[in-house]
N, C-alpha and C positions, 0 to 999 in steps of 0.2 A: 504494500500500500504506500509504502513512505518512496518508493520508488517513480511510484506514480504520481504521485505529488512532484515529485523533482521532473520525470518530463514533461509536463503541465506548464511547469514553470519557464522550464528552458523553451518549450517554444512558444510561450507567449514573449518572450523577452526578445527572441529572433522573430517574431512577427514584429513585434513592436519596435525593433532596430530595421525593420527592413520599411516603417514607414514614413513617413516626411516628420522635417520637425514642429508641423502645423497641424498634424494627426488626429486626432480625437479617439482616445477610448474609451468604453464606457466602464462601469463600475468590476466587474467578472472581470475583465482583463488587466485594469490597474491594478486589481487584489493582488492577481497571479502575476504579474511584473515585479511587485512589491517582496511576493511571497508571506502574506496575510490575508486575512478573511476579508468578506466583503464589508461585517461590521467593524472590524479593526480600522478598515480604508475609511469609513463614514468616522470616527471616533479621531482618525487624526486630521481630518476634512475639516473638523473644529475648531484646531490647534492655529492657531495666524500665520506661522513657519511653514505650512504644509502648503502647496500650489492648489492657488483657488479653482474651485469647480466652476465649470462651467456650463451653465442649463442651456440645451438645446431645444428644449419645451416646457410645457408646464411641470408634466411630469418626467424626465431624460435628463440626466444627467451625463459631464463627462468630464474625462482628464485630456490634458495637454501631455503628448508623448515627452516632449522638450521638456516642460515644466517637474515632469515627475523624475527623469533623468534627471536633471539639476539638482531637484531635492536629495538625491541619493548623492551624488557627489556630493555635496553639503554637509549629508550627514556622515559619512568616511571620512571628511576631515574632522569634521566635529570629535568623530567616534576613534580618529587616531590624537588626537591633542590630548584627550581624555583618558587614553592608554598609557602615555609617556607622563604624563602629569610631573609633578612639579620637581626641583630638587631634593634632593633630603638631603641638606645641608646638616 
C-alpha cells in the first residue's frame, strides 16, 4: 500500500512538472504533489505563507503549479536553517 502511495505521488509531480508554470491544479492533485491529504492541503490553505487558492467558480477551487513549487522550495530552506540551527558556543 505505502508503495502505492509513493507512485501516486511521483506521477503527479511529473504530470505537474511537465505543465506550464500558469497550470492550474485542483485540490486531489496538489495533495499528491505535496504528499498530504486533501484536508491537510485545505488546513495549510489557511496559513498566509501557503500560495493562495484560486477559485475558478463558485464552487472549484485550484492551485498554481508555480506557486506550490515555490512554496516547497521555501520550505527546504526554511527546513534546512532549522536543521543547522545555531552555534553552541
Amino acid at each position: 500500500m505505502h508503495q502505492h502511495k509513493n507512485e501516486k505521488l511521483a506521477e503527479a509531480i511529473r504530470t505537474a512538472r511537465a505543465l506550464s508554470n500558469q497550470t492550474l491544479i485542483r485540490p486531489r492533485e496538489a495533495a499528491a504533489m505535496l504528499g498530504i491529504s486533501r484536508k491537510h492541503l485545505y488546513d495549510l490553505a489557511d496559513h498566509p505563507d501557503f500560495p493562495e487558492r484560486i477559485h475558478v467558480s463558485d464552487r472549484v477551487v485550484a492551485w498554481r503549479v508555480r506557486d506550490l513549487e515555490e512554496w516547497i522550495n521555501s520550505r527546504s530552506h526554511t527546513d534546512a536553517s532549522k536543521k543547522q540551527g545555531g552555534s553552541h558556543e
